[in-house]
PDB file of N, CA, C and O in Angstrom:
ATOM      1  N   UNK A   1       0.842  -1.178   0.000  1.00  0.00           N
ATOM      2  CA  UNK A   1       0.000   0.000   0.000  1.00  0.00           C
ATOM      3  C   UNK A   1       0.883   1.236   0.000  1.00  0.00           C
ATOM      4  O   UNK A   1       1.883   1.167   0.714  1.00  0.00           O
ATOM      5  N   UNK A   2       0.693   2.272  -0.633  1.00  0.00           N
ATOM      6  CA  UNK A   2       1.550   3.237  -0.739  1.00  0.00           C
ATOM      7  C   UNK A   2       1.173   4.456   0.383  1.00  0.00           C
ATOM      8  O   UNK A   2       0.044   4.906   0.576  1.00  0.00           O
ATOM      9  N   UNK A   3       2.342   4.843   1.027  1.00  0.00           N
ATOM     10  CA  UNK A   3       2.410   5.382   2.209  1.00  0.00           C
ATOM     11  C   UNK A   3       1.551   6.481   2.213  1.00  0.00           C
ATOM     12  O   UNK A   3       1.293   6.907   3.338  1.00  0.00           O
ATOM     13  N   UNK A   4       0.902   7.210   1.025  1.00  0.00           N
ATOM     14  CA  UNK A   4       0.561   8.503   0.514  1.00  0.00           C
ATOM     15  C   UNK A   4      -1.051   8.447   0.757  1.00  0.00           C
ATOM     16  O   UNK A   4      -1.891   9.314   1.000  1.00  0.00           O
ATOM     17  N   UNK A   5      -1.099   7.080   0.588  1.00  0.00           N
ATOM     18  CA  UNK A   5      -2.638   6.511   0.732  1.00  0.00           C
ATOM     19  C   UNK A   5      -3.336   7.435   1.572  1.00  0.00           C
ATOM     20  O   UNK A   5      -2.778   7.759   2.620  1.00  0.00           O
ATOM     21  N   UNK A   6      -4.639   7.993   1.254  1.00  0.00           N
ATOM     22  CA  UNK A   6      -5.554   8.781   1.731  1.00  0.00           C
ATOM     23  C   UNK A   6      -7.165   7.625   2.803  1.00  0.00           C
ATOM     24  O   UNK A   6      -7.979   6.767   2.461  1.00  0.00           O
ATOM     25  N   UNK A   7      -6.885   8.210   3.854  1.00  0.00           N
ATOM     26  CA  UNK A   7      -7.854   8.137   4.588  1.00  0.00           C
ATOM     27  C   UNK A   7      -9.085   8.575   4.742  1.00  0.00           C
ATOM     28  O   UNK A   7      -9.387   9.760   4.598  1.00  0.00           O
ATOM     29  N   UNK A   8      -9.937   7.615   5.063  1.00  0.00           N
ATOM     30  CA  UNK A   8     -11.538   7.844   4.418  1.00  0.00           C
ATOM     31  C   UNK A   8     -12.229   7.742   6.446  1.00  0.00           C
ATOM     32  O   UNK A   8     -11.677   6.918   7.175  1.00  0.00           O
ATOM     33  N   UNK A   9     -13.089   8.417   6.885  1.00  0.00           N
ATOM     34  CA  UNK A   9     -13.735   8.655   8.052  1.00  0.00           C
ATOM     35  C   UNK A   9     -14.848   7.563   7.724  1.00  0.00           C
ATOM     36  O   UNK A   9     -15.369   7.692   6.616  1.00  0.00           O
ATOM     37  N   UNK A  10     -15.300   6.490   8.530  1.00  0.00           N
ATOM     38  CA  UNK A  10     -16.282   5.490   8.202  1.00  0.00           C
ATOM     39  C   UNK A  10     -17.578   6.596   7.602  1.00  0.00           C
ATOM     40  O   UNK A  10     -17.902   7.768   7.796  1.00  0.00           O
ATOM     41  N   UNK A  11     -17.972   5.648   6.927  1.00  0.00           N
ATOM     42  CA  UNK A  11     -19.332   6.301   5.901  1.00  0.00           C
ATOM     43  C   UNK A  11     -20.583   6.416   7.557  1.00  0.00           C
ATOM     44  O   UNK A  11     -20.516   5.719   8.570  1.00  0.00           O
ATOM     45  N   UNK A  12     -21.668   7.631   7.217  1.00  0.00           N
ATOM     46  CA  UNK A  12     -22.139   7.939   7.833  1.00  0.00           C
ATOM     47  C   UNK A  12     -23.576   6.529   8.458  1.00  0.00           C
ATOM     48  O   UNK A  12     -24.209   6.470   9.512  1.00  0.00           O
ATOM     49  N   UNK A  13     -23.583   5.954   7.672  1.00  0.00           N
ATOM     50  CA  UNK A  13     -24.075   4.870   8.114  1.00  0.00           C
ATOM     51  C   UNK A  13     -24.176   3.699   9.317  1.00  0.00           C
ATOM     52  O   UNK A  13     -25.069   3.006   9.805  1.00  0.00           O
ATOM     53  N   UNK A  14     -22.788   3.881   9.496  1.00  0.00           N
ATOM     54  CA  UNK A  14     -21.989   3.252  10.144  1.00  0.00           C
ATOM     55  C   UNK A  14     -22.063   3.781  11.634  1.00  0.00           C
ATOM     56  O   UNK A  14     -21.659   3.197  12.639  1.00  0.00           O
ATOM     57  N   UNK A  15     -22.770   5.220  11.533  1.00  0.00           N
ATOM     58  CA  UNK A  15     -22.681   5.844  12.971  1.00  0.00           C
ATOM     59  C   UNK A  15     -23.289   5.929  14.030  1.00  0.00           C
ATOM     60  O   UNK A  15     -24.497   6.037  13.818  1.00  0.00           O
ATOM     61  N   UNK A  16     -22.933   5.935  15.460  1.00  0.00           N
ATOM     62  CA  UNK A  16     -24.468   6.519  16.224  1.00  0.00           C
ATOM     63  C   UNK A  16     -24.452   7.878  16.443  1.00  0.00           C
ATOM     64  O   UNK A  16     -23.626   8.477  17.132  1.00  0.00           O
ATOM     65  N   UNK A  17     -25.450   8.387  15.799  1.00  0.00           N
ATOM     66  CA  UNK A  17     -25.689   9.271  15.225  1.00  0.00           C
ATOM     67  C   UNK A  17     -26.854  10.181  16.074  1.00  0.00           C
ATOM     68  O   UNK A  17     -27.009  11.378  15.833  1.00  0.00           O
ATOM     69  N   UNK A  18     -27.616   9.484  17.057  1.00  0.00           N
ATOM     70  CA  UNK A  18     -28.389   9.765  18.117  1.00  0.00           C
ATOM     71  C   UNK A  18     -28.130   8.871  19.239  1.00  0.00           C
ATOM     72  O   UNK A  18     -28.179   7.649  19.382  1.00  0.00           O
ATOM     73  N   UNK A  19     -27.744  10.178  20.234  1.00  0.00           N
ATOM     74  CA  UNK A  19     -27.860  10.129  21.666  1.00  0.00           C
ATOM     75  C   UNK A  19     -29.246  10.478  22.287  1.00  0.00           C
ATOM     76  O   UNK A  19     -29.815  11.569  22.330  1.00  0.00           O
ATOM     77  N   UNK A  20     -29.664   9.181  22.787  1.00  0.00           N
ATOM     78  CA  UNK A  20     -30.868   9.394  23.432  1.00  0.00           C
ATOM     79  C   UNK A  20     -30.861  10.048  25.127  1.00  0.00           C
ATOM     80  O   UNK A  20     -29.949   9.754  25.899  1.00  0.00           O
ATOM     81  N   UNK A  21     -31.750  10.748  25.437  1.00  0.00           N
ATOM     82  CA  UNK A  21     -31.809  10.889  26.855  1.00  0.00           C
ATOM     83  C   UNK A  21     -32.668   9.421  27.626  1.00  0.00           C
ATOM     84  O   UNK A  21     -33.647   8.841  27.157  1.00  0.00           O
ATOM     85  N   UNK A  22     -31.956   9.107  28.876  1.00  0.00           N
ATOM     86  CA  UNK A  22     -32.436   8.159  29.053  1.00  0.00           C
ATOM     87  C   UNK A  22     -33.386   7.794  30.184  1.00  0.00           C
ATOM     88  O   UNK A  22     -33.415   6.695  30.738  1.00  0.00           O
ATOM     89  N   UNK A  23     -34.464   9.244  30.574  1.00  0.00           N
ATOM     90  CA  UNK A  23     -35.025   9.116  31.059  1.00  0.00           C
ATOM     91  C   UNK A  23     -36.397   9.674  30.202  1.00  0.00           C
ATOM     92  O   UNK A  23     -36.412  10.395  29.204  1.00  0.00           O
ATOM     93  N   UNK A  24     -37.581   9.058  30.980  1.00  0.00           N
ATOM     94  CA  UNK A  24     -39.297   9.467  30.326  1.00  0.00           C
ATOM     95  C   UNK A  24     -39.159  11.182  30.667  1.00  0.00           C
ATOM     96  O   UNK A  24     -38.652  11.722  31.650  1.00  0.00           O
ATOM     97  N   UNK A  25     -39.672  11.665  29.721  1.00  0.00           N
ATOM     98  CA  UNK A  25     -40.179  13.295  29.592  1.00  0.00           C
ATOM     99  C   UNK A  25     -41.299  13.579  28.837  1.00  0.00           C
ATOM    100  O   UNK A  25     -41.612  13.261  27.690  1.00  0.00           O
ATOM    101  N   UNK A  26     -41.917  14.321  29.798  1.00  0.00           N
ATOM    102  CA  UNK A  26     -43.132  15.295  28.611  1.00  0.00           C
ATOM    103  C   UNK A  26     -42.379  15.759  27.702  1.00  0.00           C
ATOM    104  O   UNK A  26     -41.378  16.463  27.835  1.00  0.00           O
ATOM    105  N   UNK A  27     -42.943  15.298  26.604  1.00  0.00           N
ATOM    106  CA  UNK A  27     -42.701  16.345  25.202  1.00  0.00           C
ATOM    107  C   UNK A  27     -43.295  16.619  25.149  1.00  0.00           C
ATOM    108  O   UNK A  27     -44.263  15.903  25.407  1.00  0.00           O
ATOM    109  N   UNK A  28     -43.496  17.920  24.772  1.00  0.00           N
ATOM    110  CA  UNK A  28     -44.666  19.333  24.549  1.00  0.00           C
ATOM    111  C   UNK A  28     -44.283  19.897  22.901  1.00  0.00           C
ATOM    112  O   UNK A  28     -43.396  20.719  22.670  1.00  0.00           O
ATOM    113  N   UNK A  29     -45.089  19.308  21.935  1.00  0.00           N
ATOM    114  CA  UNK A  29     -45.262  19.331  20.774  1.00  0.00           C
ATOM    115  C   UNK A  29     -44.907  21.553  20.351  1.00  0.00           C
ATOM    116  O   UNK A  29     -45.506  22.568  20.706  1.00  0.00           O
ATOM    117  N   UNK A  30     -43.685  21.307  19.490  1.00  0.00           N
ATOM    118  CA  UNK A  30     -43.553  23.307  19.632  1.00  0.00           C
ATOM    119  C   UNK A  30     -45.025  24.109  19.564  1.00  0.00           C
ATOM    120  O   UNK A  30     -45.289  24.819  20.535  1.00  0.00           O
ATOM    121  N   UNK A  31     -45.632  24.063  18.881  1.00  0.00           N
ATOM    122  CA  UNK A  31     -47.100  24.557  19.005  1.00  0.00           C
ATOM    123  C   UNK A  31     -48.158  24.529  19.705  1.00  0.00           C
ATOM    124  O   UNK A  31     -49.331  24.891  19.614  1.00  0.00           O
ATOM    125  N   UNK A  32     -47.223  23.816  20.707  1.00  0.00           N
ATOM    126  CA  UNK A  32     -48.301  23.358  22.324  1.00  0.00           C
ATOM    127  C   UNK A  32     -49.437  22.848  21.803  1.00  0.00           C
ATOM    128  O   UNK A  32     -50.245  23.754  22.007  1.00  0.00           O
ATOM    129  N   UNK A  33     -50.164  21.743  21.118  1.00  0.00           N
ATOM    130  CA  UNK A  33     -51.109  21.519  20.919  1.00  0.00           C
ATOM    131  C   UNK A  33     -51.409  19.923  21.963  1.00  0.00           C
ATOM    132  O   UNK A  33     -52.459  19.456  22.403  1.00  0.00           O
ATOM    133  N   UNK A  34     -49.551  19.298  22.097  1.00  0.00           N
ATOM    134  CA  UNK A  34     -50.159  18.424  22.242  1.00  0.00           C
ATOM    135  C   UNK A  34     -49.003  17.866  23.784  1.00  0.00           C
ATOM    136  O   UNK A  34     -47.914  18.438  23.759  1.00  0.00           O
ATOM    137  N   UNK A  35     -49.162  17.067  24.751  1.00  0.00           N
ATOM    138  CA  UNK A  35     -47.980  16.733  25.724  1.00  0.00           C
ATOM    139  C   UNK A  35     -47.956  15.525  25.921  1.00  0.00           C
ATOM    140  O   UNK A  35     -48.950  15.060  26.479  1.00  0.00           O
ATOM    141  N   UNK A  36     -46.849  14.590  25.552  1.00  0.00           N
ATOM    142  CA  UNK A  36     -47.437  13.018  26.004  1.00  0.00           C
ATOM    143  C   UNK A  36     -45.523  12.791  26.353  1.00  0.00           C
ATOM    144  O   UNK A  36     -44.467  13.161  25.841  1.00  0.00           O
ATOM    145  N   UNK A  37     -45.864  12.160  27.247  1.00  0.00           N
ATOM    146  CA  UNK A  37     -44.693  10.737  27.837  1.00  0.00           C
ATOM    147  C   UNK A  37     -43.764  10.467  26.150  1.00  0.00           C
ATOM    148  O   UNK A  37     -44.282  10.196  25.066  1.00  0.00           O
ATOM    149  N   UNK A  38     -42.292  10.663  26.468  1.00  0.00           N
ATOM    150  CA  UNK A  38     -41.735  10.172  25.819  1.00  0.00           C
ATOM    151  C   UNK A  38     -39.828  10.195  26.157  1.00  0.00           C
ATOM    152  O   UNK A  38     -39.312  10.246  27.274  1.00  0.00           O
ATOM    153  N   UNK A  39     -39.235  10.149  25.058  1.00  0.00           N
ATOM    154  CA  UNK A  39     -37.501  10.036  25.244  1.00  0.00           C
ATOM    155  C   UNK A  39     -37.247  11.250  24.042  1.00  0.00           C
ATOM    156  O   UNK A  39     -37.782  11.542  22.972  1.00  0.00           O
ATOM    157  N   UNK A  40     -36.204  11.731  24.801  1.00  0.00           N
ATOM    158  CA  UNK A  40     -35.559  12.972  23.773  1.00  0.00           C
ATOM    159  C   UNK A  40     -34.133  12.306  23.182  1.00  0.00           C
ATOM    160  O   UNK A  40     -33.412  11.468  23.725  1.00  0.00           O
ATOM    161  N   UNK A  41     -34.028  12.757  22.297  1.00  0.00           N
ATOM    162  CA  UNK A  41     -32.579  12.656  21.213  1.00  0.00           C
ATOM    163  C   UNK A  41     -32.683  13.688  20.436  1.00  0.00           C
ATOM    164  O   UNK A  41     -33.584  14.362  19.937  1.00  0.00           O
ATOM    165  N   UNK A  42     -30.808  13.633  20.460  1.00  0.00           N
ATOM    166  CA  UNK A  42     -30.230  14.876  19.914  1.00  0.00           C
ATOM    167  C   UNK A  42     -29.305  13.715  18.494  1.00  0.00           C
ATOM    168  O   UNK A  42     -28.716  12.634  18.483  1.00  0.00           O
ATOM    169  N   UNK A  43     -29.586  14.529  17.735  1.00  0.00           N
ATOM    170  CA  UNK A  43     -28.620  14.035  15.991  1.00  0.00           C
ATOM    171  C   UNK A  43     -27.645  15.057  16.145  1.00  0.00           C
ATOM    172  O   UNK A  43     -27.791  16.274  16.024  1.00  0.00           O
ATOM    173  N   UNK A  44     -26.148  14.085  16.564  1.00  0.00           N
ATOM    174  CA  UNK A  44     -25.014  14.651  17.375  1.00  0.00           C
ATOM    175  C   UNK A  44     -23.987  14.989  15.670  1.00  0.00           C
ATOM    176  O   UNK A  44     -22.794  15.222  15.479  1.00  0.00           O
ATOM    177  N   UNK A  45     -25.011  14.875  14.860  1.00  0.00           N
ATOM    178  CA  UNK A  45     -24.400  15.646  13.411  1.00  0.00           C
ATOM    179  C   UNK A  45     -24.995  16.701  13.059  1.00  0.00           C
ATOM    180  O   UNK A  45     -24.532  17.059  11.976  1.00  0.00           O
ATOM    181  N   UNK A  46     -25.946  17.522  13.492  1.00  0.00           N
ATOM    182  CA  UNK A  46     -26.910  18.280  12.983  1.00  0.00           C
ATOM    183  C   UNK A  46     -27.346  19.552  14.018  1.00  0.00           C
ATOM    184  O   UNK A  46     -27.537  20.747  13.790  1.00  0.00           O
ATOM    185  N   UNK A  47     -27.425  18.633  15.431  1.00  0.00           N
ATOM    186  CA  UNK A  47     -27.654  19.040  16.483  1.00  0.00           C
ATOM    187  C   UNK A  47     -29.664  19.000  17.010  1.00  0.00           C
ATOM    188  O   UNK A  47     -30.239  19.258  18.067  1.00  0.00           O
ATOM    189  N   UNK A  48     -30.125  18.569  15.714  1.00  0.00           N
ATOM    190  CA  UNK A  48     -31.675  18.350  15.762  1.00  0.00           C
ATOM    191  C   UNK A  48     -32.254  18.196  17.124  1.00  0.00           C
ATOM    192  O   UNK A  48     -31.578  17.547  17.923  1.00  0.00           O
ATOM    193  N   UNK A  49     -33.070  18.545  17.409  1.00  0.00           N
ATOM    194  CA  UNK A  49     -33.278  17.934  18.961  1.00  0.00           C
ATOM    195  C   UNK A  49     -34.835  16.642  18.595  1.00  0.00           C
ATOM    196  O   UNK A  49     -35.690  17.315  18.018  1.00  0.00           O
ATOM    197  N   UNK A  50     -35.188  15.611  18.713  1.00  0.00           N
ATOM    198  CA  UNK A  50     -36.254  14.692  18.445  1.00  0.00           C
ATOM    199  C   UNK A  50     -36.756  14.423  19.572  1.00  0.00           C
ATOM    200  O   UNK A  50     -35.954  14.159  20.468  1.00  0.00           O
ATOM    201  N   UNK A  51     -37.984  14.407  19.837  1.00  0.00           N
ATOM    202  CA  UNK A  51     -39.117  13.547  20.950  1.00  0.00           C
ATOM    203  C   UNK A  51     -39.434  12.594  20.193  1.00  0.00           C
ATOM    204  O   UNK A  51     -39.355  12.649  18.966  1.00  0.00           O
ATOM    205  N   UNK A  52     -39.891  11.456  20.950  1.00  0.00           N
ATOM    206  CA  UNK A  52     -40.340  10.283  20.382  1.00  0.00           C
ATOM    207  C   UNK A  52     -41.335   9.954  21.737  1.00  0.00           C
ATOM    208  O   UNK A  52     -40.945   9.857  22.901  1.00  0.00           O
ATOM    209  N   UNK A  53     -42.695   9.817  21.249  1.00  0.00           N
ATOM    210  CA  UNK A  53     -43.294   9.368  21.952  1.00  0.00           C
ATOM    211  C   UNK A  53     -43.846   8.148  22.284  1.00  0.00           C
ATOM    212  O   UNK A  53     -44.349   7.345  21.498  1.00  0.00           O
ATOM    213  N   UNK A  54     -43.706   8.017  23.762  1.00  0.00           N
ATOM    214  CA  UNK A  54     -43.707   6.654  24.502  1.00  0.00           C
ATOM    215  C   UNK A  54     -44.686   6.216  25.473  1.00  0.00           C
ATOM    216  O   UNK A  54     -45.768   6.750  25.716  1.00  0.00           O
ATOM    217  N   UNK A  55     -44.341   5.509  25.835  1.00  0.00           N
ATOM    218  CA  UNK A  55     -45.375   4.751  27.208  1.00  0.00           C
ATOM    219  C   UNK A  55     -44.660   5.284  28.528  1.00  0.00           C
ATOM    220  O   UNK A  55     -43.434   5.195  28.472  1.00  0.00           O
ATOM    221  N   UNK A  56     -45.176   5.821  29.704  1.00  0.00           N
ATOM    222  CA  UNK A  56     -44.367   6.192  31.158  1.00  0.00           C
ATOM    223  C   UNK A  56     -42.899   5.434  31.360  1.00  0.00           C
ATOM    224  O   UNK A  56     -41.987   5.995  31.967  1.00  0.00           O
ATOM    225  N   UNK A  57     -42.765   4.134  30.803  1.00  0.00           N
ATOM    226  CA  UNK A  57     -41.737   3.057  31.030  1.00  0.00           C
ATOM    227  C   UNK A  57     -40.636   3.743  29.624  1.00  0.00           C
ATOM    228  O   UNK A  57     -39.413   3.719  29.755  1.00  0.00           O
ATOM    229  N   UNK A  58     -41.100   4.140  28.740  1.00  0.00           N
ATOM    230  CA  UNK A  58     -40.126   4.760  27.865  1.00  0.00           C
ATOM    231  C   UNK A  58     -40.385   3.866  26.654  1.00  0.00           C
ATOM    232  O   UNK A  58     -39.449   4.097  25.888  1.00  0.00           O
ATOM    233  N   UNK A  59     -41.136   3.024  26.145  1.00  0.00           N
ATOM    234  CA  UNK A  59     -41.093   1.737  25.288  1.00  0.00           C
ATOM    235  C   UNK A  59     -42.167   2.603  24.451  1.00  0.00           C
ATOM    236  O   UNK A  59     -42.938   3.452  24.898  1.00  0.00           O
ATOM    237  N   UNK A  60     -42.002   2.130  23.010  1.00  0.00           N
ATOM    238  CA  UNK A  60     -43.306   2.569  22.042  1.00  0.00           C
ATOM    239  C   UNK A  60     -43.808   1.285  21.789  1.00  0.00           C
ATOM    240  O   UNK A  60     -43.352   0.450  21.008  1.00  0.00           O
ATOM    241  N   UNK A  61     -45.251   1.164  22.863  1.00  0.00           N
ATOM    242  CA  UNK A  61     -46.026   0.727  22.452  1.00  0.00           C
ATOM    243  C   UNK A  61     -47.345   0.888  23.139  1.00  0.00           C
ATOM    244  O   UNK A  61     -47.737   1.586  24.074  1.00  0.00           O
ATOM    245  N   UNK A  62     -47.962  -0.116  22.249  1.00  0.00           N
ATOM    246  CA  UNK A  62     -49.649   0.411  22.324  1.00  0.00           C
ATOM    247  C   UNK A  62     -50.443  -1.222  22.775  1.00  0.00           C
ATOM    248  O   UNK A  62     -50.575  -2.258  22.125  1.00  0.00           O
ATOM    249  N   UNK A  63     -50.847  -0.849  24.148  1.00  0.00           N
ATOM    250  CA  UNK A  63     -51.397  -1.967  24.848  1.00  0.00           C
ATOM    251  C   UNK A  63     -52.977  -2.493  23.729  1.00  0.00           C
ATOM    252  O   UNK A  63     -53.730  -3.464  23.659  1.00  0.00           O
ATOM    253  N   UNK A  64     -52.895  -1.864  23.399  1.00  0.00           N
ATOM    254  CA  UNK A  64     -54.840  -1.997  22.624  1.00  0.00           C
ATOM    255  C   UNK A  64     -54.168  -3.023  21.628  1.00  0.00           C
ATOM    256  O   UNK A  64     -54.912  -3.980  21.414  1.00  0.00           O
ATOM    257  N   UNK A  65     -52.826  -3.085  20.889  1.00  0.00           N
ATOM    258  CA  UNK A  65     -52.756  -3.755  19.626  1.00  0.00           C
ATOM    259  C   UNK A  65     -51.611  -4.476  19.909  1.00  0.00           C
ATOM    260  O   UNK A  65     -50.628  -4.303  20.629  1.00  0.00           O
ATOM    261  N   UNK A  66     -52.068  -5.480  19.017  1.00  0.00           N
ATOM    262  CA  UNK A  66     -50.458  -6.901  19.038  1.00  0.00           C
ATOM    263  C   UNK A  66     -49.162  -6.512  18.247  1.00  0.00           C
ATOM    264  O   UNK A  66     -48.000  -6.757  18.571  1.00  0.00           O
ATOM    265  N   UNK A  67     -49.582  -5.907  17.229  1.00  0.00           N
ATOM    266  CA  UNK A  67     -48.230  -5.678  16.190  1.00  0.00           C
ATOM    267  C   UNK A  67     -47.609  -4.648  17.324  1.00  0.00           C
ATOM    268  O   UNK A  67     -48.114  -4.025  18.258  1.00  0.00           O
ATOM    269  N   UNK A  68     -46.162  -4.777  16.750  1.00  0.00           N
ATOM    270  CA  UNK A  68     -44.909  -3.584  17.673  1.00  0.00           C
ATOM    271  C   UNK A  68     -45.553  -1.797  16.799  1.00  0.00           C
ATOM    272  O   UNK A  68     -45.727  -1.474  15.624  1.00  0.00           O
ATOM    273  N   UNK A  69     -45.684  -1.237  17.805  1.00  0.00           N
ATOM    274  CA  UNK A  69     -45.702   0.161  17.568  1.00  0.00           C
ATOM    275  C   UNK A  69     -44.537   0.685  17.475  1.00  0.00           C
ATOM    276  O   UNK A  69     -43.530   0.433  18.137  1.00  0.00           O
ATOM    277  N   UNK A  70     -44.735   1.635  16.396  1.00  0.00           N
ATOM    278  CA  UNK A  70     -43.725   2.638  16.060  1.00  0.00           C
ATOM    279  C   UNK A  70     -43.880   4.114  16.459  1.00  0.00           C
ATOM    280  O   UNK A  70     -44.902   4.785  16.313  1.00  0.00           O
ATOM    281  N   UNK A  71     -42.817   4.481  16.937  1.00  0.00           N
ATOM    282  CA  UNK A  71     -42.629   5.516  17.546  1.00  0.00           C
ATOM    283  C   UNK A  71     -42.265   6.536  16.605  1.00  0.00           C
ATOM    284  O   UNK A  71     -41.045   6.635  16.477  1.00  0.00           O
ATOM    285  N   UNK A  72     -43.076   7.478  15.771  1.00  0.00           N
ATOM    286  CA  UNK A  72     -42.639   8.558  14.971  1.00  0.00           C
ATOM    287  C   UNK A  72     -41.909  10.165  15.419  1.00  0.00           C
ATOM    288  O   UNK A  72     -42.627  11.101  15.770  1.00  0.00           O
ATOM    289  N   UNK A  73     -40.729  10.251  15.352  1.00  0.00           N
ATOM    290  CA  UNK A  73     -40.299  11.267  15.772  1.00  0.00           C
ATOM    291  C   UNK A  73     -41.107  12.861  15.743  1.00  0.00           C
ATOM    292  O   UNK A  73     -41.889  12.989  14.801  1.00  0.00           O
ATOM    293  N   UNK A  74     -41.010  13.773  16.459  1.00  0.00           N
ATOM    294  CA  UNK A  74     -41.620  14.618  16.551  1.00  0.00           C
ATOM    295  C   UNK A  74     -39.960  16.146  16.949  1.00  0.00           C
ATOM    296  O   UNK A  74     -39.268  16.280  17.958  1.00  0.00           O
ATOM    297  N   UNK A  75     -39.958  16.779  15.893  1.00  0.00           N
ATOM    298  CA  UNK A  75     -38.750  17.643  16.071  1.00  0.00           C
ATOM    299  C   UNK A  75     -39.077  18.857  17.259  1.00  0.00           C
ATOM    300  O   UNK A  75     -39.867  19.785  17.087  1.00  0.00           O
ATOM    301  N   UNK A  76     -38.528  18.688  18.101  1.00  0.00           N
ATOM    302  CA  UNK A  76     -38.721  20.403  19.247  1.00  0.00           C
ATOM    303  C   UNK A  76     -37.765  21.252  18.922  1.00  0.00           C
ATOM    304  O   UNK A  76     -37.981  22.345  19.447  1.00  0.00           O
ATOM    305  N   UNK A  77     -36.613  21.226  18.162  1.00  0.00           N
ATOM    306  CA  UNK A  77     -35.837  22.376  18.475  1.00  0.00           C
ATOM    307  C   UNK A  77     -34.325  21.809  17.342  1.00  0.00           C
ATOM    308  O   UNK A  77     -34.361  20.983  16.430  1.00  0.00           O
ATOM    309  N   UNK A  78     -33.345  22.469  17.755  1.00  0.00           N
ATOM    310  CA  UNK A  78     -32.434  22.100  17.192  1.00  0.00           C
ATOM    311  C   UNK A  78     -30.947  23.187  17.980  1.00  0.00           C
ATOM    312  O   UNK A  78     -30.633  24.377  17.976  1.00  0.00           O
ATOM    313  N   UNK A  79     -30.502  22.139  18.458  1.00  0.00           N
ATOM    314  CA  UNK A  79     -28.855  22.941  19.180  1.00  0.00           C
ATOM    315  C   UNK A  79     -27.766  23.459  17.885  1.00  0.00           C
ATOM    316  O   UNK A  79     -27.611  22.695  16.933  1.00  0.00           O
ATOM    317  N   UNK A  80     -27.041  24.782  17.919  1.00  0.00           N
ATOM    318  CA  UNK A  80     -26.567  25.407  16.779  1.00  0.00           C
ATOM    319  C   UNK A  80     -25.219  24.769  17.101  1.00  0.00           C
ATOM    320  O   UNK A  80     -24.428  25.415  17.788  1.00  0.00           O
ATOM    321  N   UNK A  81     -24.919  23.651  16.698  1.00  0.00           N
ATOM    322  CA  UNK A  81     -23.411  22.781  16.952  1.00  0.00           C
ATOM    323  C   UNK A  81     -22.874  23.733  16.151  1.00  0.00           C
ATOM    324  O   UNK A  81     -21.784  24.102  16.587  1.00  0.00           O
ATOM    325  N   UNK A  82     -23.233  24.321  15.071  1.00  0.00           N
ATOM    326  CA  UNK A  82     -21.743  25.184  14.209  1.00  0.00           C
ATOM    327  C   UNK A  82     -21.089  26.564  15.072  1.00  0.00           C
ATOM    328  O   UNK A  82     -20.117  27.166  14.616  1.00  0.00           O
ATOM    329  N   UNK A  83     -21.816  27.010  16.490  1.00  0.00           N
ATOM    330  CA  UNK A  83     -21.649  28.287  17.138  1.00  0.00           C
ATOM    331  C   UNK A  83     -20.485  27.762  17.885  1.00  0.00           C
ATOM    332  O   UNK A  83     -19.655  28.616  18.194  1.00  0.00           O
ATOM    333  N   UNK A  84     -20.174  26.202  18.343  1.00  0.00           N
ATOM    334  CA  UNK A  84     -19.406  25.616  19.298  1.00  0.00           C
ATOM    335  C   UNK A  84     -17.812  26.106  18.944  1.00  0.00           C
ATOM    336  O   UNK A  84     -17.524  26.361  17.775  1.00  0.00           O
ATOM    337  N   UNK A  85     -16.734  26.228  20.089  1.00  0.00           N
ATOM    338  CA  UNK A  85     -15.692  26.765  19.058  1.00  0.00           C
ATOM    339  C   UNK A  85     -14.898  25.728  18.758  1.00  0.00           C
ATOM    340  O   UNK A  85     -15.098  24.760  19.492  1.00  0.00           O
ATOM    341  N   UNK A  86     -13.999  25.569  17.872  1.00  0.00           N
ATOM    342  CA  UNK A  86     -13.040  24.479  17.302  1.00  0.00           C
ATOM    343  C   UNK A  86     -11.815  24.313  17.980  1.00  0.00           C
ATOM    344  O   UNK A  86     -11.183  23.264  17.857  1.00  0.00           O
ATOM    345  N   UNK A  87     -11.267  25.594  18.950  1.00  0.00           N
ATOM    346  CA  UNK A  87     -10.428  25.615  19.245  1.00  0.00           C
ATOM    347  C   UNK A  87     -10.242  24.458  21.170  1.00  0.00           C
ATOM    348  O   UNK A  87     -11.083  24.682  22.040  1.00  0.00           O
ATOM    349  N   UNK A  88      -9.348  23.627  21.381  1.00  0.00           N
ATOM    350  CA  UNK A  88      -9.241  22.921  22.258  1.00  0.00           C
ATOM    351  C   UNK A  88      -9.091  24.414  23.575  1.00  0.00           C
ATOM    352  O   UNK A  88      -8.460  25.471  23.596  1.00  0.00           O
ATOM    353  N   UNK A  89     -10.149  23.650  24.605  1.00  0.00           N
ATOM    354  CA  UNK A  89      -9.862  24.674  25.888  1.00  0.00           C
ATOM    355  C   UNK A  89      -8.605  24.639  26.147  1.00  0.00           C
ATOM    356  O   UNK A  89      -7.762  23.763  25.951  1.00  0.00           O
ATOM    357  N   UNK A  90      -8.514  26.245  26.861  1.00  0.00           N
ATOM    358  CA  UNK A  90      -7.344  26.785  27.128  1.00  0.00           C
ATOM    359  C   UNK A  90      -6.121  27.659  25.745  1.00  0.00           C
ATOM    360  O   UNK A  90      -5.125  28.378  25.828  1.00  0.00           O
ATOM    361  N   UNK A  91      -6.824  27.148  24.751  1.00  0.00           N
ATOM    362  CA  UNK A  91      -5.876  27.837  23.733  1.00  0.00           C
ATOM    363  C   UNK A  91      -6.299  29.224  23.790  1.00  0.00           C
ATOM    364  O   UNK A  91      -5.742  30.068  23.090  1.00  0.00           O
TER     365      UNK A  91
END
């Protein structure tokens, strides 16, 4: 392999890409229309902030039905990761 060889960062696929919070929270839908039990995550590429709504225990599902429920994300906000500075503390 030639020493010059260029390095590739694993493809974005490959990533975890959301950090969940790992406790139950009201999410309060931005337009206040709506508040239910759920888990927050942040897309630690973007800074997105996501609710996903859940059951008090944190699980998406729905006692009335047999198939697995899906939990559709719901966006609250978004953290401005590009304001963060580049430079290592103390420089």
């Amino acid at each position: 392999m030639d020493a010059r060889a260029r390095v590739k960062a694993q493809a974005e696929g490959g990533c975890a890409c959301l950090q969940f919070d790992p406790n139950v929270t009201q999410i309060v839908v931005p337009n206040g229309a709506a508040s239910v039990p759920g888990r927050v995550a942040v897309d630690l590429r973007t800074g997105n902030v996501y609710g996903f709504p859940a059951d008090p225990l944190g699980y998406p599902r729905n006692p009335g039905k047999e198939e697995p429920t899906v939990s559709n994300p719901v966006i609250l906000g978004r953290f401005n990761l590009d304001r963060l500075s580049r430079q290592p503390f103390g420089q």
